[in-house]
N, C-alpha and C positions, 0 to 999 in steps of 0.2 A: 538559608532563607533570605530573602528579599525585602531590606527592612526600607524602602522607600521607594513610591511609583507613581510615574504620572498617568495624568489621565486626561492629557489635553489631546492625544489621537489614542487610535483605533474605534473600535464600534460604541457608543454611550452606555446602552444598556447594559452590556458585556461587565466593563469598567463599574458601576455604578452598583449591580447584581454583588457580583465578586467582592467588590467592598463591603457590601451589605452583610454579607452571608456570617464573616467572623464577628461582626459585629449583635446583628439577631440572635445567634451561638449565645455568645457572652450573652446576649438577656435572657436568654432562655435558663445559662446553667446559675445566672446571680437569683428568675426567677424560683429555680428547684430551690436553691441555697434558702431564698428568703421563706418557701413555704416549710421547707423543712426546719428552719428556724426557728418559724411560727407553732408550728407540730410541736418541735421539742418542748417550748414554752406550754403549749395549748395542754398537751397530753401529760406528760411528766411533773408540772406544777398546777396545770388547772386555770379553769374557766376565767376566776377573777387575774390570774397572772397575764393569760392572752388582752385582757383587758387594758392591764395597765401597759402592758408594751405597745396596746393601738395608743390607749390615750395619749404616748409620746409623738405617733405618727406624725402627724399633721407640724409638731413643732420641729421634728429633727428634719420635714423631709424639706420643709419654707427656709433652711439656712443650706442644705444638703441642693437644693435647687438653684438657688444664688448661688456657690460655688460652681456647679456645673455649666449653669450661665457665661458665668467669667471667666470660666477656662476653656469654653464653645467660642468667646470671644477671640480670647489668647489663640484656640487654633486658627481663628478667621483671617489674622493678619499672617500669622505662620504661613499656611496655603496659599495665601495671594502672595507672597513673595517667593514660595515654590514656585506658583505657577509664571511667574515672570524670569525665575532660571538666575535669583540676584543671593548665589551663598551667604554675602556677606551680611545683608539682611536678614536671610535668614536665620541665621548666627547669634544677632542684636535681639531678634525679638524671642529668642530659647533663653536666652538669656538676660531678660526684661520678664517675662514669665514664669521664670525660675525663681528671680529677687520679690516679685511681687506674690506671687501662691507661698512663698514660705513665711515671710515678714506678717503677708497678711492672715494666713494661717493661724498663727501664734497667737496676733490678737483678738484672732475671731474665738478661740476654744477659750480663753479666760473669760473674755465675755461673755459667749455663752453659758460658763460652769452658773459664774456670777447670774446672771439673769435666772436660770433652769427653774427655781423653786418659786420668784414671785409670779412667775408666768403661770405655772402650774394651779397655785392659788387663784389668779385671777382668773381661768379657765374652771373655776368653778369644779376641780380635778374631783371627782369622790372621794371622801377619807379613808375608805376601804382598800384603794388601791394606790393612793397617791408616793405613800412612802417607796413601793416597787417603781414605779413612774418615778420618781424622782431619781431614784438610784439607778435605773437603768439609763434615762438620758442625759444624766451626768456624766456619766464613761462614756458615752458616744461622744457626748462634747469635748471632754478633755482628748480625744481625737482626730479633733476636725484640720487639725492641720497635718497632720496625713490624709486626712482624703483630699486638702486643696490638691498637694503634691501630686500624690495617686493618680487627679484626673487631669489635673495640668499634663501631666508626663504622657497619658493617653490620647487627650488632644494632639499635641506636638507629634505624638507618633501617625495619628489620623492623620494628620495637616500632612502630613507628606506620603500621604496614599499609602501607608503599613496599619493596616485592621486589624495584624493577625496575632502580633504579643500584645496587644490589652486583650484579645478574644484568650488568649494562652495565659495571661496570668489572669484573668478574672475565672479562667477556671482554677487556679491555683489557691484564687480566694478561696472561690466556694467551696471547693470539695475541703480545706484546711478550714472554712468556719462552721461547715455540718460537723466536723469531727471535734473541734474543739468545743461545739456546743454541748453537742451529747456527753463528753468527757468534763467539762466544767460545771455542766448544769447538773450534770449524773452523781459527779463525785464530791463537790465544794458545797458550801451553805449561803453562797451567793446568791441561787437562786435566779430573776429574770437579768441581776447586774453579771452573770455570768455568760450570757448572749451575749450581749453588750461587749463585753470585753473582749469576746470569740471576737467579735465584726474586728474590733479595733487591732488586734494582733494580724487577721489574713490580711487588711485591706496593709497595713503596712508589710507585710512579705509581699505582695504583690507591689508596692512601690519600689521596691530595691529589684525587684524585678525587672519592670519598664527601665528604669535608672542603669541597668548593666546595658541592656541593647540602646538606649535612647544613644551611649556614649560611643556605639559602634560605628554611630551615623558621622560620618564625616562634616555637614549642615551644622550638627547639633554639638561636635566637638569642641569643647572650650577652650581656651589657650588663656593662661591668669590674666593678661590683658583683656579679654573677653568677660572676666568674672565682674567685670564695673561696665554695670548697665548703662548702655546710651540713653541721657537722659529723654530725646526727643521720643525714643524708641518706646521707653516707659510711660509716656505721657499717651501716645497714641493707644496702647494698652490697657493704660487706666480708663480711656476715652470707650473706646468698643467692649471692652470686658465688662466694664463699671454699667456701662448701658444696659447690657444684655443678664447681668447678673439684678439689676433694676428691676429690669420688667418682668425675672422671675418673682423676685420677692411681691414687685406688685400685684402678681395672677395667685401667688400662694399668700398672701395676709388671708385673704377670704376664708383660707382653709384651715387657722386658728379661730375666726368668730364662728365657723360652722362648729369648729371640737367643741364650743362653750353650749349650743346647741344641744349637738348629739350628746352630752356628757348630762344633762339637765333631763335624758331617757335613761340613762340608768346604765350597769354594768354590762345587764344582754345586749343593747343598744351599741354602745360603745363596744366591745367586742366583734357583734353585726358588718358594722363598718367596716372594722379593721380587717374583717375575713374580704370583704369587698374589696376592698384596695389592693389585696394581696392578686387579686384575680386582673387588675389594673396593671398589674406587669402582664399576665397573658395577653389584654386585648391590645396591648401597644406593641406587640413581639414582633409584627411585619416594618410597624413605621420607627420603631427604636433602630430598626438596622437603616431602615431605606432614607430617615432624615438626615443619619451623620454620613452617609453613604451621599446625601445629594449636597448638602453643605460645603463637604469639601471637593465633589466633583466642580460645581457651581463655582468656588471660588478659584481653586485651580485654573479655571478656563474663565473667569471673569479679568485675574493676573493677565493670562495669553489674548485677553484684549478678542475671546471668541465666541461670543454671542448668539451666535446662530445653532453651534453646539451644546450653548446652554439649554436653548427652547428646545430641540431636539430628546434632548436625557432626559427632561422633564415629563416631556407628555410621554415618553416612554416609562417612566418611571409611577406616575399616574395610574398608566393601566395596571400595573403590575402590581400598588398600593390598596386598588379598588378591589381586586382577585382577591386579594389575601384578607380583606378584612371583612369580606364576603364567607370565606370559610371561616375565617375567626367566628364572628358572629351565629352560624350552626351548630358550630361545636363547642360552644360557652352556653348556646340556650338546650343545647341535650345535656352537657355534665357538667357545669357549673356546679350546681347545687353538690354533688357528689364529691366533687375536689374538695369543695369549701368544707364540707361535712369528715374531710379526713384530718383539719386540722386542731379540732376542739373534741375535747372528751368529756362524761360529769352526768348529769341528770339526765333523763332523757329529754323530759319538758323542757326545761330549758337550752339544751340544746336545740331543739326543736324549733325555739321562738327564734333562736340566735337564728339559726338557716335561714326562715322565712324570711325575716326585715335585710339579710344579707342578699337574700335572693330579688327581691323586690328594686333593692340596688341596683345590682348587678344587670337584669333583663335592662332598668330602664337605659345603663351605659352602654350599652348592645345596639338601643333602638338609635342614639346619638351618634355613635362611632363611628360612621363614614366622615362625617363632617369634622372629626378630630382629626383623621388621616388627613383630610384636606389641608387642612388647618398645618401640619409638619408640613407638608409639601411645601406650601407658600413661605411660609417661615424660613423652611431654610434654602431656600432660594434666593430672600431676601438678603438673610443673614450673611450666603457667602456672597454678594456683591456689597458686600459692608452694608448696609442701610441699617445698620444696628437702632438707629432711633424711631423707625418704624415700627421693628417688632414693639418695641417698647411699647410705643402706642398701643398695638394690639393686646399689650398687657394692659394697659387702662380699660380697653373696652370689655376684656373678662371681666374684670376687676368692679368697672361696674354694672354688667350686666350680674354678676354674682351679688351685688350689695343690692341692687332692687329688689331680687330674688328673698334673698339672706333677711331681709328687713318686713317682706311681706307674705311671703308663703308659708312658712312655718306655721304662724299664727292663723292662718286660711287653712290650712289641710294639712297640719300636723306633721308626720316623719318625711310622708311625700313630698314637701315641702323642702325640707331637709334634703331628700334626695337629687331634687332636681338645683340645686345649687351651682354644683360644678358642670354637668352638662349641659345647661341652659347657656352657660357663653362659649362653648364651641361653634355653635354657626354665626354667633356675633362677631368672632372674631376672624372665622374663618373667609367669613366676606368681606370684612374690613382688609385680610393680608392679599386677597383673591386682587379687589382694585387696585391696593396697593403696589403690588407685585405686576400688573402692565403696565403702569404708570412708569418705573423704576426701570422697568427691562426698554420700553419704548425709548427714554431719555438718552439710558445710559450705552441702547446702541447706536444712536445717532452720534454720540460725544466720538465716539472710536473714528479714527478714520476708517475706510474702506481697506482692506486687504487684497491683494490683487488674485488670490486665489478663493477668494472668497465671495462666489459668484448668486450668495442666499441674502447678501447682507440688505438689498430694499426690500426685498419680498419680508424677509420676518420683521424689519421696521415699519 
């Protein structure tokens, strides 16, 4: 296998597909894994258990997304110094990356263990489920520094055009955390903290995973003088990772004042959601591959200083983003309701209620979701020519187009209100990164000098 590739020639789309494909893969088998997850919980412990595992949602996924941030960043400088053909660089920043996702790691799961219960209280948690919530995202968090790791090391693999061992160990997660759910939820008196514990046991086999091939790459080979980070190296790191890990936390705050919200509807309510969200991994299945698929084509050819290639992959990529989430969108408003209806068991009535307010979600994320797709595309276009402080921005303007929302709808029309919170700043944002993103591509291809074989570069400036 072919663990690093570029993508500054041959055809865009070809390149850009290809990467996609292991990468979608992995969303698809981490999405089976998480429904199946959900199932275990939902059927095997019941109604209020599936409840208290949403009600962690929203808190594990607002630190789960800042990590991913920071290591979307970590791969951004990775890829740009791939794509400029500079090992040594690349070297410095695997190894800037490395010091930083472990150290910070560490400090993030104590903190979070420490925090888990005042949060929970504050969110208003039910008393009926809170003790399962509490124990269940406490073992997530005493984990979180294997998932820094985990996704750092998947980045870094990304950054250098190999999709296909985090697509091959994120199947190793999933299929080893269905099994160890079923077997620890089946056979222990843990209960929903035995999920919990599933997640944290695969996602670390799949870290020593990434860890055996990452060290195959020659780029990414250490040498103990390598093990002491270039300071300048770490600082550029902190700079774009810190940024981008920012702007998630500032687009996900929103989505602990919404759980205090949904939580103040009751246990169906809360449940409701949580089956909703779970459907939020299908409708992102096309743009989860095509964004890290363009990020790092993007930067790659942003490094080779080629411009004209970047516009190129893009509007190619565009079309291909629009197609898919055209079908998405048919086949979540035929069986939506059905998938979500295999995850929860109990009353029929109450199940009943749980489908409808899930459903009602769900259709209205369907009507929005072009303009989400939009919204990756510009993003990570941005992202791989660094402009990491822009996205950020665009995490403000979710942030506050979700807080007008969050502050006045609720009160105006009740769960719909509720509902329309998070979809409401996807076309806010998406035409905030739309301007953004000519603004940025215009500048930055004027800065380049002219290439002598490259006979496009006035026409796309």
């Amino acid at each position: 296998m072919k663990l690093s590739k570029s993508m500054t020639s041959g055809a865009p789309l070809q390149h850009i597909v290809s990467f996609a494909i292991p990468i979608a893969l992995g969303s698809l088998f981490q999405l089976v894994y998480s429904i199946v997850d959900s199932a275990v919980v939902g059927r095997l412990i019941g109604v209020d258990a599936f409840a208290a595992v949403g009600a962690a949602g929203n808190m594990n996924w607002m630190i789960v997304s800042v990590i991913l941030g920071v290591t979307q960043g970590f791969g951004t400088i990775t890829a740009q110094h791939f794509g400029s053909g500079d090992s040594d660089q690349i070297r410095k920043s695997f190894a800037a990356s490395m010091f930083l996702s472990l150290g910070t790691g560490i400090v993030l799961s104590v903190a979070a263990m420490l925090a888990a219960d005042p949060l929970l209280r504050m969110l208003q948690t039910p008393e009926e489920i809170f003790a399962d919530t509490s124990a269940y995202i406490r073992v997530l968090f005493g984990g979180l520094f294997i998932t820094f790791l985990y996704n750092n090391l998947g980045a870094s693999l990304r950054a250098v055009g190999n999709s296909r061992t985090p697509f091959y160990a994120l199947i190793i997660s999933s299929v080893l955390n269905v099994v160890l759910d079923i077997a620890l939820v089946s056979l222990t008196p843990w209960g929903v903290a035995a999920a919990a514990l599933a997640t944290v046991i695969a996602q670390a086999v799949s870290c020593i995973y990434c860890l055996y091939f990452v060290q195959k790459i020659d780029v990414f080979r250490l040498t103990r003088e390598g093990m002491v980070p270039d300071r300048k190296m770490v600082l550029s790191h902190i700079q774009i990772g810190g940024t981008m890990g920012f702007r998630n936390l500032v687009t996900d705050i929103v989505g602990i004042i919404t759980q205090y919200y949904v939580n103040g509807y009751g246990v169906d309510f809360i449940a409701a959601i949580a089956a909703s969200k779970k459907m939020y991994g299908v409708l992102e299945l096309v743009s989860c591959g095509m964004e890290g698929a363009i990020a790092t084509y993007v930067a790659q050819n942003y490094g080779a200083k080629n411009m004209s290639r970047i516009r190129k992959g893009l509007r190619q990529s565009a079309v291909v983003m629009l197609v898919g989430v055209g079908v998405i969108m048919i086949a979540m408003f035929i069986f939506g309701r059905s998938v979500m209806g295999t995850l929860i068991s109990g009353d029929a009535d109450q199940v009943d209620r749980v489908l409808t307010y899930a459903c009602e979600q769900l259709n209205l994320m369907l009507v929005f979701l072009p303009s989400l797709y939009m919204l990756y595309l510009f993003r990570s276009a941005l992202q791989g020519m660094g402009s990491a402080s822009l996205t950020m921005v665009s995490g403000f303007v979710e942030l506050f187009t979700r807080l007008i929302v969050v502050f006045t709808l609720p009160g105006l029309i009740g769960r719909w209100g509720i509902y329309l919170i998070e979809v409401s700043s996807w076309p806010a944002a998406m035409l905030f990164l739309c301007v953004a993103f000519f603004i940025v591509y215009r500048r930055r291809c004027k800065a380049f000098p002219p290439d002598a074989d490259d006979h496009t570069k006035d026409a796309v400036c």
